[in-house]
C-alpha positions as CSV (number, residue, x, y, z in Angstrom):
1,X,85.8,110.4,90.0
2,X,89.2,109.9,88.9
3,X,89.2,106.2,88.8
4,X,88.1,106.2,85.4
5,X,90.7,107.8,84.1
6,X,93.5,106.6,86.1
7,X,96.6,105.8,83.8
8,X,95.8,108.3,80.9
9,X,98.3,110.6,79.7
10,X,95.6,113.0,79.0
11,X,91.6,113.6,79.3
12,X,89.6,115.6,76.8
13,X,87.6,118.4,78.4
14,X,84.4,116.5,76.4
15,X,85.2,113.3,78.2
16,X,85.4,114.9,81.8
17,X,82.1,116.9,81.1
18,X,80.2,113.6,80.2
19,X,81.9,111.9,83.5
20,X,80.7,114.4,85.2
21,X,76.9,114.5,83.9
22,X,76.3,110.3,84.6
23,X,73.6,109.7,86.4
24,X,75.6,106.6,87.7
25,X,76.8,106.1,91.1
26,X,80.6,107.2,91.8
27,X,81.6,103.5,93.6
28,X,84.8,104.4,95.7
29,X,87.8,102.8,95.8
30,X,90.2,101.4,97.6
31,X,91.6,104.9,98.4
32,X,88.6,105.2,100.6
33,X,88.0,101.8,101.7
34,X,91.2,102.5,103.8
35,X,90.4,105.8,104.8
36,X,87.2,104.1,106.5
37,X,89.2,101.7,107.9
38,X,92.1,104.7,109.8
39,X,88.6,106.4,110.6
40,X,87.0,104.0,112.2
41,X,90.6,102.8,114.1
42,X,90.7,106.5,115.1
43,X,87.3,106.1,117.0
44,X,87.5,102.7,118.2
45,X,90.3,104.0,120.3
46,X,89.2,107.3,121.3
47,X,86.1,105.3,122.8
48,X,88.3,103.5,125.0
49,X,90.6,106.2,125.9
50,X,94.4,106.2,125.9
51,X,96.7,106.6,122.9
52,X,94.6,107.5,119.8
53,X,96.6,105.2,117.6
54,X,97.2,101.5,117.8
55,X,100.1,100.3,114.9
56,X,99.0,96.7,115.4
57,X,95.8,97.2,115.2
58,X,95.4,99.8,112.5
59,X,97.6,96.8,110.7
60,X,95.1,94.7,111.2
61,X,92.2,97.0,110.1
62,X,93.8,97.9,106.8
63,X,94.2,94.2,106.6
64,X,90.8,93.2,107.4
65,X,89.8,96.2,104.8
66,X,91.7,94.2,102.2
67,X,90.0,91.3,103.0
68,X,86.6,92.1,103.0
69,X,85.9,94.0,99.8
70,X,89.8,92.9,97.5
71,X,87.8,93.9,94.5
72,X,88.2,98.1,95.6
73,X,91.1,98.4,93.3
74,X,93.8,97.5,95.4
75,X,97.4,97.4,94.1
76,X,99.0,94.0,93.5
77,X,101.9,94.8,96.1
78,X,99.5,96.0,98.8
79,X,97.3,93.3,98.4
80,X,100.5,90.8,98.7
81,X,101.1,92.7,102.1
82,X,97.7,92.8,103.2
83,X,97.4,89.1,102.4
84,X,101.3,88.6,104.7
85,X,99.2,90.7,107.4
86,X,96.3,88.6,107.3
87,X,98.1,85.3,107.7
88,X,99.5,87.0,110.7
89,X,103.3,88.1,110.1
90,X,104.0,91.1,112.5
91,X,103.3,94.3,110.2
92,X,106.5,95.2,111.1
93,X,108.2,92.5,109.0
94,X,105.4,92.9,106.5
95,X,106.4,96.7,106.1
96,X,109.8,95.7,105.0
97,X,109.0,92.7,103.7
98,X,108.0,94.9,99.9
99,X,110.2,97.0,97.0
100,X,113.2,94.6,98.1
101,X,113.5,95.3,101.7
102,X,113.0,99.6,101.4
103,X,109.6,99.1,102.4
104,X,107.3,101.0,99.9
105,X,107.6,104.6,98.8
106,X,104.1,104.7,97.7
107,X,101.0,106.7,98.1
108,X,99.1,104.1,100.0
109,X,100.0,105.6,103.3
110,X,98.9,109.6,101.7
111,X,95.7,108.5,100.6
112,X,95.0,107.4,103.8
113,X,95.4,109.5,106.2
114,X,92.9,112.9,106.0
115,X,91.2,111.3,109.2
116,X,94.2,111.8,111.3
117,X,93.6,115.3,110.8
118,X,90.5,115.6,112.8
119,X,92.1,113.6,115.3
120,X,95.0,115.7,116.1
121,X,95.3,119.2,118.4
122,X,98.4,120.5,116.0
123,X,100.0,120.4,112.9
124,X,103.0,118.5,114.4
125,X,100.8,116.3,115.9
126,X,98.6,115.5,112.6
127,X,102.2,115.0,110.9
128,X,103.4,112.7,113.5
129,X,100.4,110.4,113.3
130,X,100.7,110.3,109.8
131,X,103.7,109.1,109.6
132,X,103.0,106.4,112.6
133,X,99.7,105.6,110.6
134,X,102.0,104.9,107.6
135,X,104.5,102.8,108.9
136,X,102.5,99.9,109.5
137,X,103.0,99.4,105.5
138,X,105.2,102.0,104.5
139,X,108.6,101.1,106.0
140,X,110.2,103.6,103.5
141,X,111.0,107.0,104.7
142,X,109.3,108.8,101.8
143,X,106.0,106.9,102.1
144,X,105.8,108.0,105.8
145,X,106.5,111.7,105.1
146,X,104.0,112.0,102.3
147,X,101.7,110.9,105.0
148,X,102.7,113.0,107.2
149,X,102.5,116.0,104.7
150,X,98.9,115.1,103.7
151,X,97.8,114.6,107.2
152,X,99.5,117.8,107.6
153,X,98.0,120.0,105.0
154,X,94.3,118.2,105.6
155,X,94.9,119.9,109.3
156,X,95.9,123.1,108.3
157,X,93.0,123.2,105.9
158,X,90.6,122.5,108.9
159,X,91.8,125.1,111.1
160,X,92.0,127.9,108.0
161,X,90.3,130.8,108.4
162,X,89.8,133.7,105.6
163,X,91.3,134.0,102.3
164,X,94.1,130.9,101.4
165,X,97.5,132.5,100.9
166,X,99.4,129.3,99.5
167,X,102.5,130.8,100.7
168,X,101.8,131.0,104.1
169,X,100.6,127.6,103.7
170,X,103.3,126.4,102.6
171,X,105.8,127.6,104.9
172,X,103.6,126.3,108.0
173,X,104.0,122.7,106.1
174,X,107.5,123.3,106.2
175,X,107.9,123.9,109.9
176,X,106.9,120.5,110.3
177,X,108.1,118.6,107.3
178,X,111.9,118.5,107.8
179,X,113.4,115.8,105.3
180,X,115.3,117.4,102.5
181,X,114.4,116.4,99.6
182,X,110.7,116.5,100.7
183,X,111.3,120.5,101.5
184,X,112.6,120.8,98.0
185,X,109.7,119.3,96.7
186,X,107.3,122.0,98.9
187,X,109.5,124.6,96.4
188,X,108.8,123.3,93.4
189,X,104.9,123.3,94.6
190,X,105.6,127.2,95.2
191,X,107.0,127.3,92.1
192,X,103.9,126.0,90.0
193,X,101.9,128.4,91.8
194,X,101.9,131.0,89.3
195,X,100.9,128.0,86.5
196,X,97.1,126.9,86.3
197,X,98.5,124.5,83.6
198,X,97.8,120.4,85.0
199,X,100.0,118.8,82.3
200,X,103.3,121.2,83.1
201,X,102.2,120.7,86.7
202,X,102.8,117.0,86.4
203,X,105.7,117.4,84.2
204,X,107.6,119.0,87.2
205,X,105.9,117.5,90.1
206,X,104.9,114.4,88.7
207,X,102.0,112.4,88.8
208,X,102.7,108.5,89.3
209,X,102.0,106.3,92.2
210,X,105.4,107.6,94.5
211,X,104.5,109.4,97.1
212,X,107.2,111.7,95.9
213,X,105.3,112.5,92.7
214,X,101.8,112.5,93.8
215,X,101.3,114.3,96.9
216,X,103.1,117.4,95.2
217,X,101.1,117.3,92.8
218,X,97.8,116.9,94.6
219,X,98.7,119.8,97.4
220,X,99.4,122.3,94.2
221,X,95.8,121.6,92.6
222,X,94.7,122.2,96.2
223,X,96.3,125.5,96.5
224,X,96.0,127.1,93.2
225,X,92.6,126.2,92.9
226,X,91.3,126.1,97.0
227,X,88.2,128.4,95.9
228,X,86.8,126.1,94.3
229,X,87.2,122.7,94.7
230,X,85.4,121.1,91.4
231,X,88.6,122.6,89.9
232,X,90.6,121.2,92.3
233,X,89.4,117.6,91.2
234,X,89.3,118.4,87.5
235,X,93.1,119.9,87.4
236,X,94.1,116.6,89.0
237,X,92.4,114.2,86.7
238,X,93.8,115.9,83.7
239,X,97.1,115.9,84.6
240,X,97.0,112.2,84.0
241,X,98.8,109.6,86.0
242,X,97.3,108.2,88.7
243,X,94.6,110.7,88.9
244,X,92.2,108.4,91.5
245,X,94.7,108.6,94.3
246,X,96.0,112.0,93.4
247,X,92.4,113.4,93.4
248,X,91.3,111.9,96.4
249,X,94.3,113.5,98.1
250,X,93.4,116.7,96.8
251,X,90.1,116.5,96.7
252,X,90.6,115.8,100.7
253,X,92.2,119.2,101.1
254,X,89.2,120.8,99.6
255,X,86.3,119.4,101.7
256,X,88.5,120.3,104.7
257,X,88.5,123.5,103.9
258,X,85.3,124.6,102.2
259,X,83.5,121.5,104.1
260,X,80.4,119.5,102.2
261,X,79.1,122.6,101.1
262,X,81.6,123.3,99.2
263,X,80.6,120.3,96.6
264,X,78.0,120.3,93.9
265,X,75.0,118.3,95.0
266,X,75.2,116.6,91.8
267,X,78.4,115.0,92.7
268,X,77.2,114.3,96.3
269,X,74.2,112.2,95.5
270,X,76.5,109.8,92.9
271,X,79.0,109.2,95.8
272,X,78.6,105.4,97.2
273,X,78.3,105.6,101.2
274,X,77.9,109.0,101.6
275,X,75.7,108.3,104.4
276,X,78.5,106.6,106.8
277,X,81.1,109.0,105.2
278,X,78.8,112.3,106.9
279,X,78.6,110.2,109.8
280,X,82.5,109.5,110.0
281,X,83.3,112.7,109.7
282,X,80.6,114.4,111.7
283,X,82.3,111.9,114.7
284,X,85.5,112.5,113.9
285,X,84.7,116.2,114.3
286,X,83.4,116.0,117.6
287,X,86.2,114.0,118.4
288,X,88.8,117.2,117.6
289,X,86.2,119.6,119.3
């Protein structure tokens, strides 16, 4: 849903009400094209047993993603490393090989990574595959650890039970996130708390395409809205930016806690795939259990 509005500063509430009342499918992005593709890694290896993550060939299933459907909306620098991958440089050197060596800093590896979630017996665990799963094109330190904050948060959210206190939440995150600046930016989330307010939101926690200043932003629409998660996708597409990513991220939070259920069966039946998406999960599930 927040596709088409990705890049406005702003969205009138009469614009988001008709988005919301189409009758025309919501086609997915590439967001979820490569959340398929960390899924469907994720069971490939569980079926034949051993370590549930593969770098080399996740690399090559993001790649092969890429390849197969390059008109999801893919972002000219991943598509140049997806392209490096595909020709068959080791993603190692195709990790670095972006943003002049750093390796990107992007949200690529966030959006990602709810799957590992299911996957994982901890919260230390669900951060430190996110954070594997993100190096295979996020050589840069701060695209790994929003992964691994996402992936953590998505678990946390799984295993919730009873009322949300967002500060609790938080401090659990912050057992298992440990880079500075990434703790500060788990205070300034506490510190939006109190603010149901999207565009102040993003004025302090941002709401471009760093990971930096997008998975903030998508864990505070999580928490101050977590009871229900409409809101939870609204707030993030009118705070602007890159509100496709951002929302998905969030919106990710939301189903892991409140589950399908918690969705209006209007949006349901728009969503492209929602079929195989069910099924993914429902796998997935059984997978953790």
């Amino acid at each position: 849903m927040g596709a088409a509005f990705e890049g406005q500063p702003s969205v009138t509430e009469l614009a988001l009400l008709e988005f919301e009342r189409a009758p025309h499918q919501l086609r997915y992005t590439d967001d979820t094209a490569l959340t398929i593709a960390v899924a469907e890694h994720l069971l490939e290896r569980a079926r034949r047993g051993g370590h549930l993550l593969d770098e080399g060939e996740l690399a090559a299933a993001l790649a092969c993603a890429w390849t197969r459907e390059p008109w999801r909306g893919f972002a000219d620098s991943a598509a140049a490393m997806f392209e490096r991958l595909d020709s068959g440089m080791p993603w190692r050197d195709a990790a670095v090989s972006v943003c002049h060596g750093q390796g990107s800093f992007g949200n690529g590896a966030a959006m990602r990574s709810a799957p590992v979630a299911l996957a994982s017996q901890s919260a230390h665990q669900a951060a430190e595959l996110g954070r594997r799963a993100a190096s295979v094109t996020h050589a840069h330190p701060d695209g790994q650890e929003g992964a691994a904050m996402q992936a953590c948060s998505a678990y946390l959210a799984l295993h919730h039970h009873g009322p949300l206190d967002p500060e609790s939440f938080l401090e659990k995150l912050a057992h298992v996130i440990h880079e500075p600046e990434w703790v500060r930016r788990l205070h300034s989330v506490a510190a939006q708390l109190g603010h149901r307010d999207p565009h102040r939101a993003a004025d302090e926690l941002g709401n471009d395409v760093r990971a930096t200043h997008s998975v903030p932003l998508a864990l505070w629409a999580f928490l101050a809205h977590a009871e229900a998660p409409v809101d939870v996708v609204r707030q993030c597409i009118r705070a602007g930016g890159d509100t496709d990513t951002i929302a998905s991220m969030a919106a990710a939070l939301a189903g892991a806690l409140r589950g399908a259920a918690g969705w209006p069966q209007s949006w349901l039946r728009r969503i492209e795939g929602l079929t195989r998406l069910h099924d993914l999960g429902d796998r997935l599930a059984r997978l953790s259990a």
